[in-house]
Kinemage of the C-alpha trace (Angstrom):
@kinemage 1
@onewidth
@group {chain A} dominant
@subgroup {mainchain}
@vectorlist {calphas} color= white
{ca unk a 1} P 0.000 0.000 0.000
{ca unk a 2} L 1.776 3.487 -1.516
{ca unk a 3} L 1.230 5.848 1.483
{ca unk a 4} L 3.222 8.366 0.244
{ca unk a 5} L 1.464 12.008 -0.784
{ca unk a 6} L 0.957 12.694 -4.036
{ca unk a 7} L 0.592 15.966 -6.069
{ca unk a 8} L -2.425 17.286 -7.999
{ca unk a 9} L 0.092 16.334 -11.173
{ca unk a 10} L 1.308 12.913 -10.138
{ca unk a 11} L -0.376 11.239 -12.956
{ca unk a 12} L 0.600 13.238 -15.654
{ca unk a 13} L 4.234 12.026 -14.769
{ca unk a 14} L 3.879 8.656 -16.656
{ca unk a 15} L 3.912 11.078 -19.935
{ca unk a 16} L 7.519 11.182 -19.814
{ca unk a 17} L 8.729 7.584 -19.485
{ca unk a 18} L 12.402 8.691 -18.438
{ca unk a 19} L 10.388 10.190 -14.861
{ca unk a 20} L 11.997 8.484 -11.502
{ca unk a 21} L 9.998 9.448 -8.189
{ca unk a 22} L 11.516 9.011 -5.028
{ca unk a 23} L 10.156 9.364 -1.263
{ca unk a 24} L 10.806 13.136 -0.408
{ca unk a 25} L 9.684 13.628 3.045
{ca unk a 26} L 6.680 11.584 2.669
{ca unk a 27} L 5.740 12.544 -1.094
{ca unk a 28} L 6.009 10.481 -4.213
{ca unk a 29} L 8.122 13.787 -5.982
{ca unk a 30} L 9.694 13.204 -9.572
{ca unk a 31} L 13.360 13.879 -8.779
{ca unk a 32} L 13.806 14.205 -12.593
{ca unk a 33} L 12.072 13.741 -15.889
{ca unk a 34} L 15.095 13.367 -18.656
{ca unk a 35} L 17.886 13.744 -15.973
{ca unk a 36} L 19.524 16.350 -14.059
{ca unk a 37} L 21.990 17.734 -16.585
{ca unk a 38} L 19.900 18.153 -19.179
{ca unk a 39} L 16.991 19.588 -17.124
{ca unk a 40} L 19.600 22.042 -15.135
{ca unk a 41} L 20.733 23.420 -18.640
{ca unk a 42} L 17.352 23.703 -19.503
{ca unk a 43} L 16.894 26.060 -16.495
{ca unk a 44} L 19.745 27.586 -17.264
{ca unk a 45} L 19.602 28.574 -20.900
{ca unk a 46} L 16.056 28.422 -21.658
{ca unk a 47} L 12.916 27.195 -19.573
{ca unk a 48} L 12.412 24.808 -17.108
{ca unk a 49} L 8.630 23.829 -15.281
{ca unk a 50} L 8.466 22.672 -11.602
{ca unk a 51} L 5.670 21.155 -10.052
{ca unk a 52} L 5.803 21.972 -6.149
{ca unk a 53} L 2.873 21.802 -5.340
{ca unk a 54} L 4.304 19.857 -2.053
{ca unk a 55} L 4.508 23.387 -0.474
{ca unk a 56} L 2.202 24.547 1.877
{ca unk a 57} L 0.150 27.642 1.781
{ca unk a 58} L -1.130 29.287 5.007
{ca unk a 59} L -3.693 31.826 4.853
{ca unk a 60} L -3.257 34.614 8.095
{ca unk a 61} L -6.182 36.964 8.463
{ca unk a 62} L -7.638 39.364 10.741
{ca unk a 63} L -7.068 42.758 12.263
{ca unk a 64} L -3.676 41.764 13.509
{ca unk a 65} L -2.526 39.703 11.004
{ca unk a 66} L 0.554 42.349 10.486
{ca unk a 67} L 1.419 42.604 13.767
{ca unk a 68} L 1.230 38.619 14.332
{ca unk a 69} L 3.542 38.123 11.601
{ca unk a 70} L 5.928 40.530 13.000
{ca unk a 71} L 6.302 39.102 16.098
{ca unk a 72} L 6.376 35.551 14.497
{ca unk a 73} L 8.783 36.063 12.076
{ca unk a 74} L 12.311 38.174 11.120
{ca unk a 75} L 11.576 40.671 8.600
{ca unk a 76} L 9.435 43.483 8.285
{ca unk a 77} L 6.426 42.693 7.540
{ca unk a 78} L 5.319 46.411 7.958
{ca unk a 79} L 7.424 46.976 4.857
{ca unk a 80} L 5.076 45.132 2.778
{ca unk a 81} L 2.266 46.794 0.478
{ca unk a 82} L -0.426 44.900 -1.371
{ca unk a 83} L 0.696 42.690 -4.184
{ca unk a 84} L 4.372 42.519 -3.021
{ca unk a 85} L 6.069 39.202 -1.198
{ca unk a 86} L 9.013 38.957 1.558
{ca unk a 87} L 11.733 36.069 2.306
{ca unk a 88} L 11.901 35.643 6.368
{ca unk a 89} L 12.422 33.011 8.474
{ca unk a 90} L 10.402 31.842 12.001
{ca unk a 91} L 12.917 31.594 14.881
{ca unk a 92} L 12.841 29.971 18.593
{ca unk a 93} L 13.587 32.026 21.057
{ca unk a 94} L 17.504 30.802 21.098
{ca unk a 95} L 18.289 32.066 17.675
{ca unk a 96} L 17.296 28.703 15.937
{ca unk a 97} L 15.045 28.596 12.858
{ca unk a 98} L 11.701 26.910 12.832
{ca unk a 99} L 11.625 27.961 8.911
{ca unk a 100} L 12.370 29.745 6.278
{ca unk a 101} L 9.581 31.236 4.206
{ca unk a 102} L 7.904 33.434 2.144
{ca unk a 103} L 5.208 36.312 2.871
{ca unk a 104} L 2.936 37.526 0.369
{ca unk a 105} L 0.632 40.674 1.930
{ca unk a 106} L -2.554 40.285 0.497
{ca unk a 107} L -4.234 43.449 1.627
{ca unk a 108} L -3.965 44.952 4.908
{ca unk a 109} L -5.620 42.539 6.839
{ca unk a 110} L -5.057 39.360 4.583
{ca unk a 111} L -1.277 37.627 3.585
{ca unk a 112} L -0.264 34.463 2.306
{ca unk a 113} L 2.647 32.404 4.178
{ca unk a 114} L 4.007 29.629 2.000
{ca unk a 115} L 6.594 27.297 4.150
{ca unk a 116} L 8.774 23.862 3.420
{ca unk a 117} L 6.136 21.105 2.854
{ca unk a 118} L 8.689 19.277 5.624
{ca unk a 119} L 7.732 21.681 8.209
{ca unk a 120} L 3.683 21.971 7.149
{ca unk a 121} L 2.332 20.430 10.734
{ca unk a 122} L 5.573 22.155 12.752
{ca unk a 123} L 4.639 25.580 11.175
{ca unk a 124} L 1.055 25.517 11.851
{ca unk a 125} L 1.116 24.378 15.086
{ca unk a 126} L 3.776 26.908 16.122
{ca unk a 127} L 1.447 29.974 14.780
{ca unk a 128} L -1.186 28.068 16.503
{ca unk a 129} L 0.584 28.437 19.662
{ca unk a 130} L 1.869 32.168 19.895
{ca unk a 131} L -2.214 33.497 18.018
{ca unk a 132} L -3.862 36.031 20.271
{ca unk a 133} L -6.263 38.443 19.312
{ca unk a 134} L -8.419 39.144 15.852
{ca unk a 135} L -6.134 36.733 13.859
{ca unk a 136} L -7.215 33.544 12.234
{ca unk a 137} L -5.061 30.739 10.541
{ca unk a 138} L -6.277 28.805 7.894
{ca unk a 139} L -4.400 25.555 6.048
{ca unk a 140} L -4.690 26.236 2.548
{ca unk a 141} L -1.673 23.482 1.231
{ca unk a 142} L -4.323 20.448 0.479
{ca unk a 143} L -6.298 22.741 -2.049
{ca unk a 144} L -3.268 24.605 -3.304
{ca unk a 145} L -1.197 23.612 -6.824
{ca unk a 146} L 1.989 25.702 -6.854
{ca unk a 147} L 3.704 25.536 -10.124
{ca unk a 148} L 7.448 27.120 -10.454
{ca unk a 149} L 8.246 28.675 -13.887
{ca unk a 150} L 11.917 29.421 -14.111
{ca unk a 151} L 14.903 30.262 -16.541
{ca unk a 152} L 15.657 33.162 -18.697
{ca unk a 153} L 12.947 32.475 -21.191
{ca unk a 154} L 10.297 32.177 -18.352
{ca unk a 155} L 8.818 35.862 -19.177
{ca unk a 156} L 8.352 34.953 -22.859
{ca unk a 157} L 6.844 32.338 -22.469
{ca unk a 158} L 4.556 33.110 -19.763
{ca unk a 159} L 2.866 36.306 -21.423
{ca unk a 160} L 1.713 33.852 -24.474
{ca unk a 161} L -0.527 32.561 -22.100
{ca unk a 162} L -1.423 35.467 -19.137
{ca unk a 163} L -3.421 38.406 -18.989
{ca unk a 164} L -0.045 39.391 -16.194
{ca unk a 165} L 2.110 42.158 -17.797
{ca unk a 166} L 4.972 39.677 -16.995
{ca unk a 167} L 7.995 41.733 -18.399
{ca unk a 168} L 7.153 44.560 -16.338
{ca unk a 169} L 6.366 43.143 -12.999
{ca unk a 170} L 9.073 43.814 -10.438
{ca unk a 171} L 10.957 40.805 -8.898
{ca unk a 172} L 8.821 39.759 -5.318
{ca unk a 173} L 5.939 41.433 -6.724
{ca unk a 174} L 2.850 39.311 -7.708
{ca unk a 175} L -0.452 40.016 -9.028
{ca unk a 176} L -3.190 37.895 -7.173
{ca unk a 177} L -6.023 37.510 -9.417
{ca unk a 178} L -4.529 36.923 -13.087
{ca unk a 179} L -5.144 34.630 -15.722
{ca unk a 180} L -2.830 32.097 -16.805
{ca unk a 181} L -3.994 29.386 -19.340
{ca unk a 182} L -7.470 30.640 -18.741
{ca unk a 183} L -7.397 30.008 -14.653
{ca unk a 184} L -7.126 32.286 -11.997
{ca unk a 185} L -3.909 32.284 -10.267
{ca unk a 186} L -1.756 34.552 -8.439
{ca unk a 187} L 1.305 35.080 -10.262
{ca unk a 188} L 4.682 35.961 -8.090
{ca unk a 189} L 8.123 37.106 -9.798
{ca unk a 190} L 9.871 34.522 -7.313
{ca unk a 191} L 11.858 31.596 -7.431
{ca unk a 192} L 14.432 29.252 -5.858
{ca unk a 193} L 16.832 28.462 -8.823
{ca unk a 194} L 18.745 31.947 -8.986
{ca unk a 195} L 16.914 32.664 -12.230
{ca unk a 196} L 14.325 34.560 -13.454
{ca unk a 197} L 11.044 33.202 -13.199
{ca unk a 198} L 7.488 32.718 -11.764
{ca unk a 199} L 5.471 31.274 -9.186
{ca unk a 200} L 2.158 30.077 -10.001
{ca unk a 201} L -0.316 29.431 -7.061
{ca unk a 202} L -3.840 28.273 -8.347
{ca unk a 203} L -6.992 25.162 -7.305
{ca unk a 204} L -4.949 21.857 -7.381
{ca unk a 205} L -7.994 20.927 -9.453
{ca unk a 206} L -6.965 23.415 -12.284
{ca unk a 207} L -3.104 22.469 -11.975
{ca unk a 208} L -3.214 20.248 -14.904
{ca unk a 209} L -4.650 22.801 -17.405
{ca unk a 210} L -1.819 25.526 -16.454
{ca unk a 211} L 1.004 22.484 -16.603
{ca unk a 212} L -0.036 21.616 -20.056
{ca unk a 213} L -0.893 24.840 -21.306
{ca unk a 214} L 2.693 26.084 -20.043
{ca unk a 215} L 4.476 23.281 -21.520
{ca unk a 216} L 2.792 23.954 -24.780
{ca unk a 217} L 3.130 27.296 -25.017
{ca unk a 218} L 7.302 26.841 -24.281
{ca unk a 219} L 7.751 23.684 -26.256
{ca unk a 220} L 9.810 25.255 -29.585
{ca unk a 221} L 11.666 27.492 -26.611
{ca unk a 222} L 12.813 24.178 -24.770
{ca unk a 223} L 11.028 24.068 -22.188
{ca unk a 224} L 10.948 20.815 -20.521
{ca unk a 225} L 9.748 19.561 -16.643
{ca unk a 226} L 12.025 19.453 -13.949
{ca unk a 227} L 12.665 17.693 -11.113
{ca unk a 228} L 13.523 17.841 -7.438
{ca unk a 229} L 17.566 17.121 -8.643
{ca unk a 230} L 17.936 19.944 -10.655
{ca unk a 231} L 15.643 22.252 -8.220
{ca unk a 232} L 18.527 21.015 -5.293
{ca unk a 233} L 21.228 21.867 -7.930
{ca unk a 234} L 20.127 25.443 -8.935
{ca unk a 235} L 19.468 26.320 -5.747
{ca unk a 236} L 22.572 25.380 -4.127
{ca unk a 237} L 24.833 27.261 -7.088
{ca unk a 238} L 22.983 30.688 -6.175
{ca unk a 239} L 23.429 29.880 -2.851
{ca unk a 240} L 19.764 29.352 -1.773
{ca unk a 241} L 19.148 27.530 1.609
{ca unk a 242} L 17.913 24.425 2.334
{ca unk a 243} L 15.953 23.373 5.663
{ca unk a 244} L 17.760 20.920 7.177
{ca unk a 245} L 20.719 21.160 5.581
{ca unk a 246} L 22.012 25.203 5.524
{ca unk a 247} L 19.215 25.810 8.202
{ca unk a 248} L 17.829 24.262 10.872
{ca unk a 249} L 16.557 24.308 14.478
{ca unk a 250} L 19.956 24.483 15.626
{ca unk a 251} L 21.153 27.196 13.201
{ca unk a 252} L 20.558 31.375 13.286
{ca unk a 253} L 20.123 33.315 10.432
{ca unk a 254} L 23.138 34.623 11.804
{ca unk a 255} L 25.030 31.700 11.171
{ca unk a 256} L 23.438 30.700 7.825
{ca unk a 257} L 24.425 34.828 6.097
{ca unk a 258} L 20.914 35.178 6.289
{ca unk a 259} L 21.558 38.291 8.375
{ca unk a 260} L 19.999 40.905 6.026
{ca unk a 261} L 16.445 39.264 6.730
{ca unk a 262} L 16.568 40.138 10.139
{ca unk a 263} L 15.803 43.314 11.181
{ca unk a 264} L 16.588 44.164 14.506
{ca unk a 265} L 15.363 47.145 14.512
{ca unk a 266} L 11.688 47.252 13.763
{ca unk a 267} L 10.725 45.776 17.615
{ca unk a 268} L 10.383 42.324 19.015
{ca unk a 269} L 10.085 39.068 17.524
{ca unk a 270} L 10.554 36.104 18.776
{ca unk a 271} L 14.437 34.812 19.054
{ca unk a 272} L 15.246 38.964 18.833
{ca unk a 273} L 17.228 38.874 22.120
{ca unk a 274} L 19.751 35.764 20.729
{ca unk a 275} L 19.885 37.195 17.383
{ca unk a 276} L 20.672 40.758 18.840
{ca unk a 277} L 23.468 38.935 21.053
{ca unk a 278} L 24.862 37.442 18.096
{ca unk a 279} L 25.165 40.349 16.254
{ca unk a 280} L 26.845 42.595 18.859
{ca unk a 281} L 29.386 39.816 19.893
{ca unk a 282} L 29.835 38.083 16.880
{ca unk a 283} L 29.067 34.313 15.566
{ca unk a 284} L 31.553 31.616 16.127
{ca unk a 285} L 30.702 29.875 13.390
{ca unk a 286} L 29.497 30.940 9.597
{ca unk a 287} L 27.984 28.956 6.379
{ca unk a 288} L 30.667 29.518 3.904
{ca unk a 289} L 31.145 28.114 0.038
{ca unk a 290} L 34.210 25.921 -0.674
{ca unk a 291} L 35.989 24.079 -3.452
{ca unk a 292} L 37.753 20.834 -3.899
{ca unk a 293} L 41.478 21.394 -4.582
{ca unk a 294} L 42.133 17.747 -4.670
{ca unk a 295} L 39.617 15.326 -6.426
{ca unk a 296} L 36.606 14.208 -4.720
{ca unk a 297} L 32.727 15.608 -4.295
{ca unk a 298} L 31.869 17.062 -0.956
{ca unk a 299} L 28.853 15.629 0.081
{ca unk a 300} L 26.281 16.581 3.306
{ca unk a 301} L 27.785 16.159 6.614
{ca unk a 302} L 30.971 15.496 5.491
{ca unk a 303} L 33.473 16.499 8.375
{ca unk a 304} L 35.660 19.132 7.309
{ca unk a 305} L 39.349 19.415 9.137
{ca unk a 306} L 41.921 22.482 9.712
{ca unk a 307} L 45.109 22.729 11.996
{ca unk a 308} L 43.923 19.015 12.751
{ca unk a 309} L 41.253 19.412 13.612
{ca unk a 310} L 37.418 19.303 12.684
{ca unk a 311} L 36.130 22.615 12.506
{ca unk a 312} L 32.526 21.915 11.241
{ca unk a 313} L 30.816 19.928 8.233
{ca unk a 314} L 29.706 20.176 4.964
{ca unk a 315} L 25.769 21.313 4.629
{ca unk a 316} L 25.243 20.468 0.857
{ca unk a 317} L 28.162 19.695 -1.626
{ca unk a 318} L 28.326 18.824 -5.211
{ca unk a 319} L 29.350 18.839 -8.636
{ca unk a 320} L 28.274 21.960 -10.048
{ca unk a 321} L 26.844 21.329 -13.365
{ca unk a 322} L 27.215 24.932 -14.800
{ca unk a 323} L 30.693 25.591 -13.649
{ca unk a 324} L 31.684 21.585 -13.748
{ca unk a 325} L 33.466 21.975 -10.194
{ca unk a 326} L 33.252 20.249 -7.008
{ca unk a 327} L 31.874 22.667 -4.533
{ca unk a 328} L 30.272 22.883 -1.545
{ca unk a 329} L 28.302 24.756 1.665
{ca unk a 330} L 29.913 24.000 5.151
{ca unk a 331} L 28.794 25.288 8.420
{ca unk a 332} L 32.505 25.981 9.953
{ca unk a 333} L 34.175 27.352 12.614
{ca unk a 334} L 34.437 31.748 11.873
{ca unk a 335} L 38.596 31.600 11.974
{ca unk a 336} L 38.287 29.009 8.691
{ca unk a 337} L 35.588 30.966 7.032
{ca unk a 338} L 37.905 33.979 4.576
{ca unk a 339} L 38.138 33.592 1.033
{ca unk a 340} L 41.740 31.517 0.124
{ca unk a 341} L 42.000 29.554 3.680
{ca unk a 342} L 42.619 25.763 2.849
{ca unk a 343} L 41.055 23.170 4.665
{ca unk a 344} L 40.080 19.276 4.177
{ca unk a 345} L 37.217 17.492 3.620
{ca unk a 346} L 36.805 13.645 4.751
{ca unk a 347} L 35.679 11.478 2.109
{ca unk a 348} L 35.887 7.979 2.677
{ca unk a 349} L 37.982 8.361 5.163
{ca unk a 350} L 40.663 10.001 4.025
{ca unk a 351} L 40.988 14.062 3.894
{ca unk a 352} L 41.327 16.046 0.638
{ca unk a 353} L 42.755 19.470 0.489
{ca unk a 354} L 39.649 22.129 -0.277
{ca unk a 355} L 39.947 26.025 -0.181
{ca unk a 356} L 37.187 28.381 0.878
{ca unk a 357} L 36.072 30.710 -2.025
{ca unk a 358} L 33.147 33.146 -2.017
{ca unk a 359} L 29.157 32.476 -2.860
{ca unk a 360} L 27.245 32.601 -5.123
{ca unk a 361} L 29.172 30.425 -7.119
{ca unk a 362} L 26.527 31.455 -9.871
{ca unk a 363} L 24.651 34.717 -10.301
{ca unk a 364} L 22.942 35.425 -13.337
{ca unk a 365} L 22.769 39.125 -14.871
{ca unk a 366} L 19.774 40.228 -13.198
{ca unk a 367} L 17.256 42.080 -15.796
{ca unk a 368} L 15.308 45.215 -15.310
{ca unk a 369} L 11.916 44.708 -15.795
């Protein structure tokens, strides 16, 4: 018996007989179509179509729905106007991070939270637990499809088949009512494969037209579905965080270089007090990028070695497939973390020289809209 959660589009998958699923944190999740190369160029250099619909959505209103949110998470919410979205993280009161997600204000009383589907039950039951006054919760992620259009040609091929004057909307902008292969959706300029692109939130019951309808529309521009592999290996060359790898309960913002999402000084939030600690005394240990001098692939949790001795571990490591080095993320102790320091990575037991370089090891030209 397949227990496993499935999305809205798992049975379209068969259509491309190359697709291998795999268990990702309790969903059956394609973690490619054609393979990761070809679908990582794809993203690259023309077009590539995500279905994450895995995410979850959180609906937060009520009077206080601003002022909730600040207190729950690092930002500024207060920053926000209508149609415009927000990276931030949640944070326990010692500095750690409950999760990293995005905040899309809605109107003043009304946003959308959309958080790792990992952390779906955590998430909701920590709001749960801090909610007083007018503020209501509501668990949208069952009824939600979320569809990720992403890659250079994105724009193009996204106003063949929107009402959204996609060229001209600003990056972390959206527009919440549009039409996109004849469904309503809310369109968002985001994305979590250093890229251009789109989000696409719409009824999982309508996810199939917009898939198909996208795919068709981007066909002669390459445009091909991608999966979970190449999502992991985009992210990680622009230097996008993962939960549970480059963040996790017992990691700060601080720690991960996420410090320009947390802003001290609009009043309290929850975990203020650590993170304002750790930013007047300093962090002891920092998330910094590194490459393999000698050959081998740095791989998660790898121990990583200096002076003799371990000064922290690799978060995510691979080989990049734009740049075609071995590279990696490592949580390490702050003396090993400057540009040009060498250090060694155990693999298989034995320890190959590495040197710390700086991130992103990719950044794409970013376009004016």
């Amino acid at each position: 018996m397949n227990l496993l959660k499935r999305t809205p589009l798992f049975h379209l998958y068969d259509n491309h007989p190359s697709v291998r699923c795999i268990d990702f944190g309790g969903w059956e999740l394609p973690v490619q179509f054609y393979g990761i190369q070809r679908e990582h160029d794809a993203v690259r250099r023309q077009a590539g179509l995500f279905d994450v619909s895995h995410m979850g959505e959180f609906l937060i209103t009520g009077k206080y729905a601003e002022s909730f949110l600040q207190r729950m998470t690092t930002n500024d919410v207060s920053r926000l106007v209508d149609g415009q979205a927000q990276y931030t993280l949640m944070c326990y009161g010692d500095g750690g991070i409950v999760d990293d997600l995005l905040v899309y204000r809605l109107s003043a009383d009304q946003f959308l939270l959309v958080v790792n589907a990992s952390n779906i039950d955590k998430d909701l039951q920590w709001l749960q637990d801090h909610l007083n006054g007018d503020v209501m919760i509501e668990n949208r992620s069952e009824e939600t499809a979320l569809l990720a259009l992403q890659g250079p040609l994105a724009a193009a091929i996204l106003s063949r088949v929107s009402d959204v004057p996609v060229q001209s909307l600003p990056w972390f902008h959206f527009i919440h009512k549009a039409s996109v292969c004849g469904i309503s959706a809310l369109v968002s300029r985001t994305g979590y494969t250093g890229e251009d692109g789109f989000e696409i939130y719409a009824a999982a019951e309508d996810a199939e037209q917009i898939w198909t309808g996208l795919l068709q529309a981007g066909e002669a521009d390459g445009l091909i579905p991608a999966g979970l592999g190449a999502r992991d290996t985009l992210r990680f060359e622009a230097r996008l965080p993962l939960y549970g790898q480059e963040l996790s309960n017992h990691i700060s913002p601080l720690e991960a270089g996420l410090g320009s999402f947390v802003k001290l000084d609009k009043g309290e939030f929850i975990g203020r007090e650590m993170l304002a600690k750790q930013k007047r005394e300093g962090v002891t240990r920092k998330l910094a990028g590194l490459e393999m001098v000698e050959r081998g692939i740095p791989r998660a949790h790898y121990p990583v070695f200096a002076d003799g001795v371990r000064i922290g571990e690799v978060t995510t490591g691979t080989q990049s497939p734009t740049l075609k080095r071995n590279l990696g993320l490592a949580l390490l102790d702050i003396g090993y973390t400057e540009p040009d320091t060498e250090v060694w990575v155990e693999i298989r037991g034995k320890q190959l020289k590495a040197c710390i370089i700086k991130t992103p090891f990719y950044k794409r030209e970013r376009l004016s809209p």
